[in-house]
PDB file of N, H, CA, C and O in Angstrom:
ATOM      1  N   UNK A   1      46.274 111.747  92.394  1.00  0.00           N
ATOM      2  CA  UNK A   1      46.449 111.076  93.662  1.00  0.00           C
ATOM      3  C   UNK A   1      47.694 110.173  93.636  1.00  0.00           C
ATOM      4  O   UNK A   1      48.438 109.907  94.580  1.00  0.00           O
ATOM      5  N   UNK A   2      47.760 109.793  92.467  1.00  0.00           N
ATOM      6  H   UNK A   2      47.156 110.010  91.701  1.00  0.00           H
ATOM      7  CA  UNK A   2      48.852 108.725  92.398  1.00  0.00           C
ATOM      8  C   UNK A   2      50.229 109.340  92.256  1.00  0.00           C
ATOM      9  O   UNK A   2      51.168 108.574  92.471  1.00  0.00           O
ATOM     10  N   UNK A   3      50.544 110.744  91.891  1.00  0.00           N
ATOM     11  H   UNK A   3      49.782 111.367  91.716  1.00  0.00           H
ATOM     12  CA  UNK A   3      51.541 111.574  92.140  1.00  0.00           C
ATOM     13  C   UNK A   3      51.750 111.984  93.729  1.00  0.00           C
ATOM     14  O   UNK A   3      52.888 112.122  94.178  1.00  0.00           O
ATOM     15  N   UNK A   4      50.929 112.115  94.302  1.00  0.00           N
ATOM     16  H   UNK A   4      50.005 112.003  93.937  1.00  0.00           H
ATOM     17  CA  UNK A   4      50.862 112.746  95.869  1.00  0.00           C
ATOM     18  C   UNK A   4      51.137 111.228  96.653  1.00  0.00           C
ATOM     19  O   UNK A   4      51.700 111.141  97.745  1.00  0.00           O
ATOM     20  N   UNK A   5      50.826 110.523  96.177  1.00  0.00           N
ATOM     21  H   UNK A   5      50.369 110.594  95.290  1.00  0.00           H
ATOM     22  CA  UNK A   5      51.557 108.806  96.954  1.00  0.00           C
ATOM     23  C   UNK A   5      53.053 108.423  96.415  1.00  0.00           C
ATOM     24  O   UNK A   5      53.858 107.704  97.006  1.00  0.00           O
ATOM     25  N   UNK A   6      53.194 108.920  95.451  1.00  0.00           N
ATOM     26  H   UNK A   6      52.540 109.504  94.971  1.00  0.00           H
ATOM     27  CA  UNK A   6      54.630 108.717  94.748  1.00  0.00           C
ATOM     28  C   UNK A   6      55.952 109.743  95.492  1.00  0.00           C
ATOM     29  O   UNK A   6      57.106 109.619  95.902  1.00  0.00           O
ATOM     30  N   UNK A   7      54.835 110.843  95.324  1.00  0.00           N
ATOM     31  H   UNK A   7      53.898 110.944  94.991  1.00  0.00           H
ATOM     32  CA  UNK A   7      56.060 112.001  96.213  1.00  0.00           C
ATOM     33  C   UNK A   7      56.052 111.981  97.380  1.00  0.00           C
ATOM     34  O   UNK A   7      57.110 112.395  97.854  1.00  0.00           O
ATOM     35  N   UNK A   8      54.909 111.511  98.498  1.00  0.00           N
ATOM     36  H   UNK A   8      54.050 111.175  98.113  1.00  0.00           H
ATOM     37  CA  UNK A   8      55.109 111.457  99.792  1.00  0.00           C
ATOM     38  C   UNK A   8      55.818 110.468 100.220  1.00  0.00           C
ATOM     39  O   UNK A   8      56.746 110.575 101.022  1.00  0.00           O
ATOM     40  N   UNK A   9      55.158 108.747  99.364  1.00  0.00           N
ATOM     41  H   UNK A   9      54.404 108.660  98.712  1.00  0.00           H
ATOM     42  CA  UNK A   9      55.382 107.465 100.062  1.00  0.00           C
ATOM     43  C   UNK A   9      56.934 106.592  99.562  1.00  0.00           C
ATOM     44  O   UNK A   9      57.647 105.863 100.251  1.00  0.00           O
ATOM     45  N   UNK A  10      57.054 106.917  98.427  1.00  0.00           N
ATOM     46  H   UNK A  10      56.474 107.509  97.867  1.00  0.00           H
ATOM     47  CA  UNK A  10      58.093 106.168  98.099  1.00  0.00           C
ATOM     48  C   UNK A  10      59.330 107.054  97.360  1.00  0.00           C
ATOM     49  O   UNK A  10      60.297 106.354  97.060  1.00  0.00           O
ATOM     50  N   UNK A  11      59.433 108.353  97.053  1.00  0.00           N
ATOM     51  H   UNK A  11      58.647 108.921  97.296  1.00  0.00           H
ATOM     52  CA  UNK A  11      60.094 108.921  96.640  1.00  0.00           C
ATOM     53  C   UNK A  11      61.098 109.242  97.689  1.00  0.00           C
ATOM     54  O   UNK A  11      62.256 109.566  97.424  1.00  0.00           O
ATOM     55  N   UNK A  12      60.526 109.123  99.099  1.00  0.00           N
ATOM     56  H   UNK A  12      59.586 108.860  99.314  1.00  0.00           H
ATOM     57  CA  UNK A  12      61.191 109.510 100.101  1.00  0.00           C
ATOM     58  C   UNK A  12      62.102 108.846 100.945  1.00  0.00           C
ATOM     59  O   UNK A  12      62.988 109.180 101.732  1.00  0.00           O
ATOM     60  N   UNK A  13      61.489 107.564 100.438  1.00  0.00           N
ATOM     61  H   UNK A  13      60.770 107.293  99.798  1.00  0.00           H
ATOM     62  CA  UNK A  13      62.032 106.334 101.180  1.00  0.00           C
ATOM     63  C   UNK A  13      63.819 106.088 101.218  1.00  0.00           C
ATOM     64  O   UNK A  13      64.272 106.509 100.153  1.00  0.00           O
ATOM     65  N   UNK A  14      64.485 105.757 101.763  1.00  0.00           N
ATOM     66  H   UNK A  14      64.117 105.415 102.628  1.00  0.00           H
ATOM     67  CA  UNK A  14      64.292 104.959 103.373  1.00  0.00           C
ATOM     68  C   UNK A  14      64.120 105.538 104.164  1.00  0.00           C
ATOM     69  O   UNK A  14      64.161 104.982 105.261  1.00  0.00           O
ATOM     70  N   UNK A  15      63.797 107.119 104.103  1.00  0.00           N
ATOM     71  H   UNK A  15      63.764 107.571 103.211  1.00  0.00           H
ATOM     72  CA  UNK A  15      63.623 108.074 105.875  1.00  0.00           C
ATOM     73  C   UNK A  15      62.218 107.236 106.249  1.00  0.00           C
ATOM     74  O   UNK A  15      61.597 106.519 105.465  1.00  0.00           O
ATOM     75  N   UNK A  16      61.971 107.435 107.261  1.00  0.00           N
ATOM     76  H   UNK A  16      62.476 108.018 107.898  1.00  0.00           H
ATOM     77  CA  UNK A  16      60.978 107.526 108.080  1.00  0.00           C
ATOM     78  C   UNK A  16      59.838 107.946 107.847  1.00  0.00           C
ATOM     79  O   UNK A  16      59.681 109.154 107.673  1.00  0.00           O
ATOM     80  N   UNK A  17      58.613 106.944 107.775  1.00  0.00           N
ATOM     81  H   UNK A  17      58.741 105.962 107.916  1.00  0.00           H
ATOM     82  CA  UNK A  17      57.275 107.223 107.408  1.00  0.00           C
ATOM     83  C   UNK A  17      57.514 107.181 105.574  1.00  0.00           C
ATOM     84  O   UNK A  17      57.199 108.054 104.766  1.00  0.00           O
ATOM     85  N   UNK A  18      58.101 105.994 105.347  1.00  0.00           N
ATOM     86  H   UNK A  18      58.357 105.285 106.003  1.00  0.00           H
ATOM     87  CA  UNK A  18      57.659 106.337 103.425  1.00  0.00           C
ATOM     88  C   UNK A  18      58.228 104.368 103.459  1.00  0.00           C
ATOM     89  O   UNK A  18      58.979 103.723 104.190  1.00  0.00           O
ATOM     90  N   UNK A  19      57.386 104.041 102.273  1.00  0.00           N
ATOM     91  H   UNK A  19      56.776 104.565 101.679  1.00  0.00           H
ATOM     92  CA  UNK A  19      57.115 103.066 101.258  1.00  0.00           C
ATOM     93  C   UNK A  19      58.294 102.784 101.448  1.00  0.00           C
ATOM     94  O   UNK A  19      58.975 103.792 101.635  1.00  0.00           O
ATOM     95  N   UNK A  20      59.051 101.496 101.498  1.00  0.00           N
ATOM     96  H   UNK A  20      58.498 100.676 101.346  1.00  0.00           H
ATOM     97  CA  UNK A  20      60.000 101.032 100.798  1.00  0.00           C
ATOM     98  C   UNK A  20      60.107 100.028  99.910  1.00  0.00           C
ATOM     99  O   UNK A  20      59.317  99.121 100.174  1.00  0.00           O
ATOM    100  N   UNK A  21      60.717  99.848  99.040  1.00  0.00           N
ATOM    101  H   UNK A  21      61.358 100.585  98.826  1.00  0.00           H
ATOM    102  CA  UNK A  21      60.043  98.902  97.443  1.00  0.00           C
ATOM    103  C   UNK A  21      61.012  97.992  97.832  1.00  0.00           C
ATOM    104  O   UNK A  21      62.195  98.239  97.598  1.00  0.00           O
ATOM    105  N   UNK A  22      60.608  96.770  98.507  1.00  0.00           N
ATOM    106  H   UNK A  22      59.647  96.570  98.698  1.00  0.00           H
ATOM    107  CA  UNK A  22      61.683  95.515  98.952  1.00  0.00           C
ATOM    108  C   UNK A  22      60.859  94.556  97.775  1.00  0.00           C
ATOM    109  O   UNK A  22      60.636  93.670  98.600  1.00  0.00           O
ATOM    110  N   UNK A  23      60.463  94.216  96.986  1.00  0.00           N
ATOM    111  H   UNK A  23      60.644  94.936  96.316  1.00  0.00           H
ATOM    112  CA  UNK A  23      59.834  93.482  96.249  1.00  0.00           C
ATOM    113  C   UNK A  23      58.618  93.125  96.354  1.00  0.00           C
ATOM    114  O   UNK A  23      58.231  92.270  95.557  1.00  0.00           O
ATOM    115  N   UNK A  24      57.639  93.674  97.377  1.00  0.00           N
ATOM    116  H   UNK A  24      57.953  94.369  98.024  1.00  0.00           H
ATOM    117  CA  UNK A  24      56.340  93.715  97.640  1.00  0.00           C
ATOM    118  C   UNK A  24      55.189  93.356  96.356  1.00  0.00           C
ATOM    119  O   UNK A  24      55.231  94.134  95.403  1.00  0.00           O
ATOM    120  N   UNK A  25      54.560  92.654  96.316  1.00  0.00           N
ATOM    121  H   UNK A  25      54.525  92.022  97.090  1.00  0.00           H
ATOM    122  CA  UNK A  25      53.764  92.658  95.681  1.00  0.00           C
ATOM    123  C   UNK A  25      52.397  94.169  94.922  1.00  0.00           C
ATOM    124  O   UNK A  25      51.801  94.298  93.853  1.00  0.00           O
ATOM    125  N   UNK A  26      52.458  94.869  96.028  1.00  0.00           N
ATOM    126  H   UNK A  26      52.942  94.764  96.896  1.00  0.00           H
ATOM    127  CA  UNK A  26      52.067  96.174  95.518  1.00  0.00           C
ATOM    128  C   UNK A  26      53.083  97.205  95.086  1.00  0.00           C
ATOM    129  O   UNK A  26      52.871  98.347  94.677  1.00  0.00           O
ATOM    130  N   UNK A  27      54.275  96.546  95.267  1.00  0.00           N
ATOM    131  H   UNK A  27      54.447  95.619  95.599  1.00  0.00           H
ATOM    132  CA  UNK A  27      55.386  97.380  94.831  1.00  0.00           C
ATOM    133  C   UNK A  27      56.017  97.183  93.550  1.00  0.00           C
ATOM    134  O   UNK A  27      57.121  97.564  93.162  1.00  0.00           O
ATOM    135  N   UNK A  28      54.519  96.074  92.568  1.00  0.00           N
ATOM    136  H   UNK A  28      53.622  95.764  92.884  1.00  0.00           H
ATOM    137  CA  UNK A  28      55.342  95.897  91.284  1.00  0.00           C
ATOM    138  C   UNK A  28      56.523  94.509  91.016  1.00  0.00           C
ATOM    139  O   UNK A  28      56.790  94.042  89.909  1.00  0.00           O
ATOM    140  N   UNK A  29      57.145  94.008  92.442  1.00  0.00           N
ATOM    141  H   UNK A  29      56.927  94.388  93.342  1.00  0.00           H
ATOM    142  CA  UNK A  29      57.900  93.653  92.476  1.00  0.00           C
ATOM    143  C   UNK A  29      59.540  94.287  92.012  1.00  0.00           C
ATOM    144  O   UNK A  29      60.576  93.752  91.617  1.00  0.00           O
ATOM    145  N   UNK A  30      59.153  95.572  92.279  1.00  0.00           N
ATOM    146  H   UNK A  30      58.311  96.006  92.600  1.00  0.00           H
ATOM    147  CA  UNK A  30      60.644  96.200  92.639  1.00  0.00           C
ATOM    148  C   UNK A  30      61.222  96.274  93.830  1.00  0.00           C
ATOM    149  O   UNK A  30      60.768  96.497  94.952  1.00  0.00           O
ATOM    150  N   UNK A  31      62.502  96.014  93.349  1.00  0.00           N
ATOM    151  H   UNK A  31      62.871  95.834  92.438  1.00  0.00           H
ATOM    152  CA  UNK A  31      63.452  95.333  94.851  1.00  0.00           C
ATOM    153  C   UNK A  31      64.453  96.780  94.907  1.00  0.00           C
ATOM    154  O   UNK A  31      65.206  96.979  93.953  1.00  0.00           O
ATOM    155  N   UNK A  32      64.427  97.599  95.865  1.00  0.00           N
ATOM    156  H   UNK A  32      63.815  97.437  96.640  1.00  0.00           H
ATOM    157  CA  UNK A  32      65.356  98.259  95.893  1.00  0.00           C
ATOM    158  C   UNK A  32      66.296  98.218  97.104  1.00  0.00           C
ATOM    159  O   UNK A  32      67.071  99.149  97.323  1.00  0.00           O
ATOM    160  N   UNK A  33      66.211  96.938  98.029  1.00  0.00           N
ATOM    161  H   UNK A  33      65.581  96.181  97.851  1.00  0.00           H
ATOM    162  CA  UNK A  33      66.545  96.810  99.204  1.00  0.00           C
ATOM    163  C   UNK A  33      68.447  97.212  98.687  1.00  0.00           C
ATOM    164  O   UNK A  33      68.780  98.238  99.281  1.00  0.00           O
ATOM    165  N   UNK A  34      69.048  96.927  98.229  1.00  0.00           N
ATOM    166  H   UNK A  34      68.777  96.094  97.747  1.00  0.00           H
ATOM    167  CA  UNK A  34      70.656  97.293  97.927  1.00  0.00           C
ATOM    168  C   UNK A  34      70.898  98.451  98.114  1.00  0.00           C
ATOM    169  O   UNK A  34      71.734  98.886  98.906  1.00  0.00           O
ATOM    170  N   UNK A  35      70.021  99.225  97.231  1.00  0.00           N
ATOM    171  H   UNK A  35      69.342  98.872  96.588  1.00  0.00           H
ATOM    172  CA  UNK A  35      70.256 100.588  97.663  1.00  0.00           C
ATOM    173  C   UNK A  35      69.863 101.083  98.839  1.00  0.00           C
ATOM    174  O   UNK A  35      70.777 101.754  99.318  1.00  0.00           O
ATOM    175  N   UNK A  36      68.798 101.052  99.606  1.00  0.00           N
ATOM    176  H   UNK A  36      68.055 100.506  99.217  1.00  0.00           H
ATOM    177  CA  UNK A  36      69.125 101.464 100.975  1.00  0.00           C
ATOM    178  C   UNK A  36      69.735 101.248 102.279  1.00  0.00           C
ATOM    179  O   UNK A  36      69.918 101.884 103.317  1.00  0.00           O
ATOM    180  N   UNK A  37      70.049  99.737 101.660  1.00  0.00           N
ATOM    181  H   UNK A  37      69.901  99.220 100.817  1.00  0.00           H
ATOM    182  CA  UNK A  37      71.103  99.452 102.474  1.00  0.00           C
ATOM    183  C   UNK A  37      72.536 100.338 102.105  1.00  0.00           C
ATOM    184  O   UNK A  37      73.410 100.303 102.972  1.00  0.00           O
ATOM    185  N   UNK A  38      72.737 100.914 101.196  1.00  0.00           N
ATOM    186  H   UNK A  38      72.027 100.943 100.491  1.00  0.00           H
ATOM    187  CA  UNK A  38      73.757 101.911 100.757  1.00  0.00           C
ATOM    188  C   UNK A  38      73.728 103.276 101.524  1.00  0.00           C
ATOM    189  O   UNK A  38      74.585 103.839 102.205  1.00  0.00           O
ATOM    190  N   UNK A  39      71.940 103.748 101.045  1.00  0.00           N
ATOM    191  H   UNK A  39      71.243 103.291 100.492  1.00  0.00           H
ATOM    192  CA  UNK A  39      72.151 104.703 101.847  1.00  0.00           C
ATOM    193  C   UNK A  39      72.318 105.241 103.038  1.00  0.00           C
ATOM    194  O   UNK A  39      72.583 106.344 103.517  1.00  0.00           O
ATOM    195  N   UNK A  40      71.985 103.660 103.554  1.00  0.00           N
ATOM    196  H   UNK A  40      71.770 102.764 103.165  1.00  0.00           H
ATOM    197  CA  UNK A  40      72.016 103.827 105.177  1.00  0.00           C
ATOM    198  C   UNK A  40      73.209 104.030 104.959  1.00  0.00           C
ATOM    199  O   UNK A  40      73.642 105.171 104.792  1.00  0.00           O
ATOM    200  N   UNK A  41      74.163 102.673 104.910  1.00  0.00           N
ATOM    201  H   UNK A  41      73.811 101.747 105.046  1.00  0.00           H
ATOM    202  CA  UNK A  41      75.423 102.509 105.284  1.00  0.00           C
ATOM    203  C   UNK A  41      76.324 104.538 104.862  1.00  0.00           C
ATOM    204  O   UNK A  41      77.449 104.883 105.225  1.00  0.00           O
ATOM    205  N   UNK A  42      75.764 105.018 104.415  1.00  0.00           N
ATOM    206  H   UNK A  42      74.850 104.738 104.120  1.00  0.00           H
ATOM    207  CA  UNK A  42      76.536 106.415 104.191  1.00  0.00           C
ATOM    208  C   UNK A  42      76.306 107.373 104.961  1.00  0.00           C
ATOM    209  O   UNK A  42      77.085 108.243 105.350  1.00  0.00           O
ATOM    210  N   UNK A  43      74.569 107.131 105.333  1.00  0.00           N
ATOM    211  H   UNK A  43      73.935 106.425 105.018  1.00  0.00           H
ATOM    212  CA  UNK A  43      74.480 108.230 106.580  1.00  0.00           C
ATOM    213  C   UNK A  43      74.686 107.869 107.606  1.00  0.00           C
ATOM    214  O   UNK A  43      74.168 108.583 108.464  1.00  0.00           O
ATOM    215  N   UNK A  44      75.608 106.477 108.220  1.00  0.00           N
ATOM    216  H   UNK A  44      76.029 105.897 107.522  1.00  0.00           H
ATOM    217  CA  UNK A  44      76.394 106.228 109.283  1.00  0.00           C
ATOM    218  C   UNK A  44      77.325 106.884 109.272  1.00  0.00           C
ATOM    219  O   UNK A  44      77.677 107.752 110.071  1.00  0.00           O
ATOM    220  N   UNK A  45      78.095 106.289 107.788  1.00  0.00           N
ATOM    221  H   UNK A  45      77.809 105.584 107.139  1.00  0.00           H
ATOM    222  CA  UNK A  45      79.450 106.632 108.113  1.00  0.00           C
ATOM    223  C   UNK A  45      79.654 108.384 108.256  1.00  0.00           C
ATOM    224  O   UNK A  45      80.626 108.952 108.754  1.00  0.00           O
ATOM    225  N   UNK A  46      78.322 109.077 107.609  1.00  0.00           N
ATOM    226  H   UNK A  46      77.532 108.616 107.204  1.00  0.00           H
ATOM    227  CA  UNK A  46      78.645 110.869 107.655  1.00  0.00           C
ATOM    228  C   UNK A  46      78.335 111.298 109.066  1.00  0.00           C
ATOM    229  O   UNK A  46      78.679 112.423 109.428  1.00  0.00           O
ATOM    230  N   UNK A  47      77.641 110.390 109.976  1.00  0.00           N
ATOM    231  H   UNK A  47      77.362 109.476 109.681  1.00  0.00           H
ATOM    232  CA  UNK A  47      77.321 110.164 111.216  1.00  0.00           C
ATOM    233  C   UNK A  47      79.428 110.204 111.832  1.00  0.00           C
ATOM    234  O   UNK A  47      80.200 111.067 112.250  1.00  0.00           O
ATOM    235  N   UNK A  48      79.464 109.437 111.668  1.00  0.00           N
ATOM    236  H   UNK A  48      78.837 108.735 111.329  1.00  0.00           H
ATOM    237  CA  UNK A  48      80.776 109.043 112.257  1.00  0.00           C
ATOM    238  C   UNK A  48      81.909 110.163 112.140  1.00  0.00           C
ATOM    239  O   UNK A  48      82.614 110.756 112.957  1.00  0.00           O
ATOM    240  N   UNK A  49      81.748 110.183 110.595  1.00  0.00           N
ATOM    241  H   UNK A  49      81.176 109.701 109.931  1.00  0.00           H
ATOM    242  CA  UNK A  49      82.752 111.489 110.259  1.00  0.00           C
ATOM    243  C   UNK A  49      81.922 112.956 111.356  1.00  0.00           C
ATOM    244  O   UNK A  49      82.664 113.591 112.106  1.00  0.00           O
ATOM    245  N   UNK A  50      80.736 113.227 111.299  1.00  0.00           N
ATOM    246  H   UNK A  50      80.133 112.711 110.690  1.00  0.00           H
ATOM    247  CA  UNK A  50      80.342 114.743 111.755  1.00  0.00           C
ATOM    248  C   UNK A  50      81.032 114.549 113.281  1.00  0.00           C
ATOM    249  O   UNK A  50      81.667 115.473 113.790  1.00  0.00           O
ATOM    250  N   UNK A  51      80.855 113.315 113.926  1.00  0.00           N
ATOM    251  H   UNK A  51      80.340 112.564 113.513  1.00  0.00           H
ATOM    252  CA  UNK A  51      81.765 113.111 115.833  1.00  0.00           C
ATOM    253  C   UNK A  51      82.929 113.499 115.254  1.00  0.00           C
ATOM    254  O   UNK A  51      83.335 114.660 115.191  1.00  0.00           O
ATOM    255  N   UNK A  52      83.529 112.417 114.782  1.00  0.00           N
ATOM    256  H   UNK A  52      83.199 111.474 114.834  1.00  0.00           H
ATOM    257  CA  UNK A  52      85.326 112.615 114.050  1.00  0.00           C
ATOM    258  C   UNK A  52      85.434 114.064 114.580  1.00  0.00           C
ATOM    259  O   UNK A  52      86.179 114.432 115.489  1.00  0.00           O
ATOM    260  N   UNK A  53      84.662 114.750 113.942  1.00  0.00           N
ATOM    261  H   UNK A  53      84.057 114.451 113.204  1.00  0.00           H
ATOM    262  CA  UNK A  53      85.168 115.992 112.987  1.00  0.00           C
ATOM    263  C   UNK A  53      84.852 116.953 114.697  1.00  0.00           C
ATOM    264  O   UNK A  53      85.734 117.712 115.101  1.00  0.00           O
ATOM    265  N   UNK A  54      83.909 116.817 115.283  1.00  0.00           N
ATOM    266  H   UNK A  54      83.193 116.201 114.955  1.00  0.00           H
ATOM    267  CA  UNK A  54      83.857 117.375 116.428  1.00  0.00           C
ATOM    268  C   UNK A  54      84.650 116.945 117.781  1.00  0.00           C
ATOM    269  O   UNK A  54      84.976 117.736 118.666  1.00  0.00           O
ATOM    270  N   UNK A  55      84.923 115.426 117.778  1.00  0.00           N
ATOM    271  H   UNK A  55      84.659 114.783 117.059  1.00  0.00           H
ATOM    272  CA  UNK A  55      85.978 115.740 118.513  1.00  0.00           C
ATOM    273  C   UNK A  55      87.275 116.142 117.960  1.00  0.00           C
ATOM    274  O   UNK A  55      88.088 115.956 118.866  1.00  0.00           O
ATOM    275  N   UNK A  56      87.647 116.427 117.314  1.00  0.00           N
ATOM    276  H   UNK A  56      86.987 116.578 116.578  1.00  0.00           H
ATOM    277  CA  UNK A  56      88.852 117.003 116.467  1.00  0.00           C
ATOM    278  C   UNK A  56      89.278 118.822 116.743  1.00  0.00           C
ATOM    279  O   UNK A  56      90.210 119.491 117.188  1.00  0.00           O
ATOM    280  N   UNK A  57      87.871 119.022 116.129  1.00  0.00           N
ATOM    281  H   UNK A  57      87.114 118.478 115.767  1.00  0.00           H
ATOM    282  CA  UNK A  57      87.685 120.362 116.508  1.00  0.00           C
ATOM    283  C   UNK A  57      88.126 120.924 118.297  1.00  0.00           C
ATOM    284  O   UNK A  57      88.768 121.888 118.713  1.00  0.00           O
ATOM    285  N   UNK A  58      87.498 119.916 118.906  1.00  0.00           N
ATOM    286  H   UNK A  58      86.976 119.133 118.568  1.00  0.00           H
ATOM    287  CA  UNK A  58      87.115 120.366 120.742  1.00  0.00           C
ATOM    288  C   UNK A  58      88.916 120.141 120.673  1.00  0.00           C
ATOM    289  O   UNK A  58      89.616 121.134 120.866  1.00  0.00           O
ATOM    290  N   UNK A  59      89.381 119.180 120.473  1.00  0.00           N
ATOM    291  H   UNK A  59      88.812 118.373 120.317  1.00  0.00           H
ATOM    292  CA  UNK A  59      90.767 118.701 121.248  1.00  0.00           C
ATOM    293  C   UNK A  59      91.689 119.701 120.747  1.00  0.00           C
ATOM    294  O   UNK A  59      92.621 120.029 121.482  1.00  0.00           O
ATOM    295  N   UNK A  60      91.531 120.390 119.273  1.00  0.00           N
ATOM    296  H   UNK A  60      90.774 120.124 118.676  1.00  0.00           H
ATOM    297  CA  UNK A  60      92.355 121.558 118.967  1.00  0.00           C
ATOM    298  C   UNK A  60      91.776 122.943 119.614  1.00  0.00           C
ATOM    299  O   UNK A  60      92.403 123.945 119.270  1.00  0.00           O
ATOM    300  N   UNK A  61      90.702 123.144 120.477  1.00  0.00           N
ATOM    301  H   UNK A  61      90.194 122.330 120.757  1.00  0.00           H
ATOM    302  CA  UNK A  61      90.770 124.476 121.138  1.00  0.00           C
ATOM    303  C   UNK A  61      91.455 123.815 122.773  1.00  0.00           C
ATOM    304  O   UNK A  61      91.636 124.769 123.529  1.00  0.00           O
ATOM    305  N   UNK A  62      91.751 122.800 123.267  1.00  0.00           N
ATOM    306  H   UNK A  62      91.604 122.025 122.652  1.00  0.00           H
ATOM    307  CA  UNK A  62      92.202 122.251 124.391  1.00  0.00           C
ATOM    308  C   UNK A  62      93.814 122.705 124.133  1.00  0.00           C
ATOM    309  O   UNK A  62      94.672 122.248 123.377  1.00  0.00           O
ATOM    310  N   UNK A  63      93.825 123.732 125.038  1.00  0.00           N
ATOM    311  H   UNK A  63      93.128 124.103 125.652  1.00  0.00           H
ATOM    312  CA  UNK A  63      95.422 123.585 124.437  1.00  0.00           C
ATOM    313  C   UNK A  63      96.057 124.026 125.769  1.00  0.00           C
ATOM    314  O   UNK A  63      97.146 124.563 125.565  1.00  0.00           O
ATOM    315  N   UNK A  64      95.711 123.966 127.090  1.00  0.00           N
ATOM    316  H   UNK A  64      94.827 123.531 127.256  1.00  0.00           H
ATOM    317  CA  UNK A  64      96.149 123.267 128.481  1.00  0.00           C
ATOM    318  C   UNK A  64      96.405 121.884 128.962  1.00  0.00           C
ATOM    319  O   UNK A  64      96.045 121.511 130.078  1.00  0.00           O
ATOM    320  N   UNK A  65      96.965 121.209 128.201  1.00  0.00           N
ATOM    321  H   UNK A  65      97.258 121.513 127.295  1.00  0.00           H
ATOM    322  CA  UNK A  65      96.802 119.743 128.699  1.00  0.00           C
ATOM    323  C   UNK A  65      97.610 119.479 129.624  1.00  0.00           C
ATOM    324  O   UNK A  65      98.505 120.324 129.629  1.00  0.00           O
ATOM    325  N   UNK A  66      97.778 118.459 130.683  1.00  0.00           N
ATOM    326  H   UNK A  66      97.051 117.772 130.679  1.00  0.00           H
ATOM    327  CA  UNK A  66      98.650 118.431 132.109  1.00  0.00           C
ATOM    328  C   UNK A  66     100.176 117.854 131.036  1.00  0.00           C
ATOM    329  O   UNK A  66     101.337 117.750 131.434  1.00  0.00           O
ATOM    330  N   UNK A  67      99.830 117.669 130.131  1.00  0.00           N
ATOM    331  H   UNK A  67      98.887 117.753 129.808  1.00  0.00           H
ATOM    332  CA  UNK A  67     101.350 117.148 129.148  1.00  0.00           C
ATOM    333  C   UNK A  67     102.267 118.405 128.674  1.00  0.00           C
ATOM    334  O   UNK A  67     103.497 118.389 128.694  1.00  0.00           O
ATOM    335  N   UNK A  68     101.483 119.473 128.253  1.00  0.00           N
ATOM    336  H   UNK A  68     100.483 119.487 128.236  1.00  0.00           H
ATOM    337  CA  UNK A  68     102.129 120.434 127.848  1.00  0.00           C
ATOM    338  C   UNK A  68     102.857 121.131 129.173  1.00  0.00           C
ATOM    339  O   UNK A  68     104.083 121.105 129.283  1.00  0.00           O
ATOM    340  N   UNK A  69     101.928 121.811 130.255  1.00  0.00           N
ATOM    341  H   UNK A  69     100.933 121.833 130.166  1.00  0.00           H
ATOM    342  CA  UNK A  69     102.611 122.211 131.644  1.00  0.00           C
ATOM    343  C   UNK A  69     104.156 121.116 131.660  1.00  0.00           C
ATOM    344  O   UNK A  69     105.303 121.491 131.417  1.00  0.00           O
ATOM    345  N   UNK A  70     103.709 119.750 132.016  1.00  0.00           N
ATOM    346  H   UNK A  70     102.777 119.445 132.213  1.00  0.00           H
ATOM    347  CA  UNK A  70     104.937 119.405 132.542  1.00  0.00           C
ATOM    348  C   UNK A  70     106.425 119.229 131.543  1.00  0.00           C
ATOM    349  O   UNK A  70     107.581 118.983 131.887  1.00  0.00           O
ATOM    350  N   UNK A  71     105.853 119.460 130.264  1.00  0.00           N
ATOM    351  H   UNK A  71     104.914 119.660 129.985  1.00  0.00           H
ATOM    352  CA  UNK A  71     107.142 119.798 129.745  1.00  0.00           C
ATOM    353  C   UNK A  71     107.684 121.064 129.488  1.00  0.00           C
ATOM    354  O   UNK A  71     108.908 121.138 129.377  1.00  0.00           O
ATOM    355  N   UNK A  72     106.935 122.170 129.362  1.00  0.00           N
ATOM    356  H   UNK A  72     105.941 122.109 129.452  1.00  0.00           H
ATOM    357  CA  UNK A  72     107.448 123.319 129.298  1.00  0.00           C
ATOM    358  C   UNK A  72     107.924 123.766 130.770  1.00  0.00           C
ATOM    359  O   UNK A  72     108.536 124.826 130.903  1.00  0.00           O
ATOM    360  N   UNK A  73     107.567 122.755 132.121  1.00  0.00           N
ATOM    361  H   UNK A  73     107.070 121.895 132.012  1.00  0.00           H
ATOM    362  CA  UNK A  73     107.787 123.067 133.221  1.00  0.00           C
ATOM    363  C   UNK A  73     109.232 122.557 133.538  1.00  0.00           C
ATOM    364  O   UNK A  73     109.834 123.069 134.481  1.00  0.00           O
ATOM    365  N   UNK A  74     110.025 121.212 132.520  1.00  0.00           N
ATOM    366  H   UNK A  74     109.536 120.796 131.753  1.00  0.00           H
ATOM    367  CA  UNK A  74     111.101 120.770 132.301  1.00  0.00           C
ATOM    368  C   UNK A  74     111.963 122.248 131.920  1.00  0.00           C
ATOM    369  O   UNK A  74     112.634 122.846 132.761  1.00  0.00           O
ATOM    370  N   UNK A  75     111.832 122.611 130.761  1.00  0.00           N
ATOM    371  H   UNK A  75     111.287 122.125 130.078  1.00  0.00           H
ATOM    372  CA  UNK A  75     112.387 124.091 129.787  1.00  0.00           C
ATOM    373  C   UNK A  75     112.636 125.140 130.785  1.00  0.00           C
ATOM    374  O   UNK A  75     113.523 125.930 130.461  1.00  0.00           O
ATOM    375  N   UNK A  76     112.113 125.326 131.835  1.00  0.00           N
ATOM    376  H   UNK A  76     111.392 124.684 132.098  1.00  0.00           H
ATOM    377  CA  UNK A  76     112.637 126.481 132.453  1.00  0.00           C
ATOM    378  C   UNK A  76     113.267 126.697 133.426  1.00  0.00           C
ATOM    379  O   UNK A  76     113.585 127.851 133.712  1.00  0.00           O
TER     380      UNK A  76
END
């Protein structure tokens, strides 16, 4: 039982629905609050990068912009 609380409740932690070991008294007094503040802070920033990366993508298939017309409309 105490394996099936280990792998559901706190092995999983910081997602959603699991144990987190902030120094709790049933937690032993293990503090792991640093590290999930880490891991958050990374699945923001891969948050940030996956937009980045999609608007990046969208603006390189855009390739009508009213900037391009009016200069190639200069060229001819």
């Amino acid at each position: 039982m105490s394996v099936l609380l280990y792998g559901t409740a706190i092995y999983n932690a910081p997602n959603d629905g699991s144990l987190q070991l902030e120094g709790q008294w049933w937690g032993f007094g293990i503090d792991f609050t640093s590290e999930y503040d880490a891991i958050r802070r990374e699945q923001y920033e891969a948050e940030m990068d996956a937009k980045w990366e999609a608007k990046r993508a969208e603006f390189k298939q855009r390739t009508y912009s009213s900037f391009k017309r009016y200069v190639g409309a200069q060229h001819n």
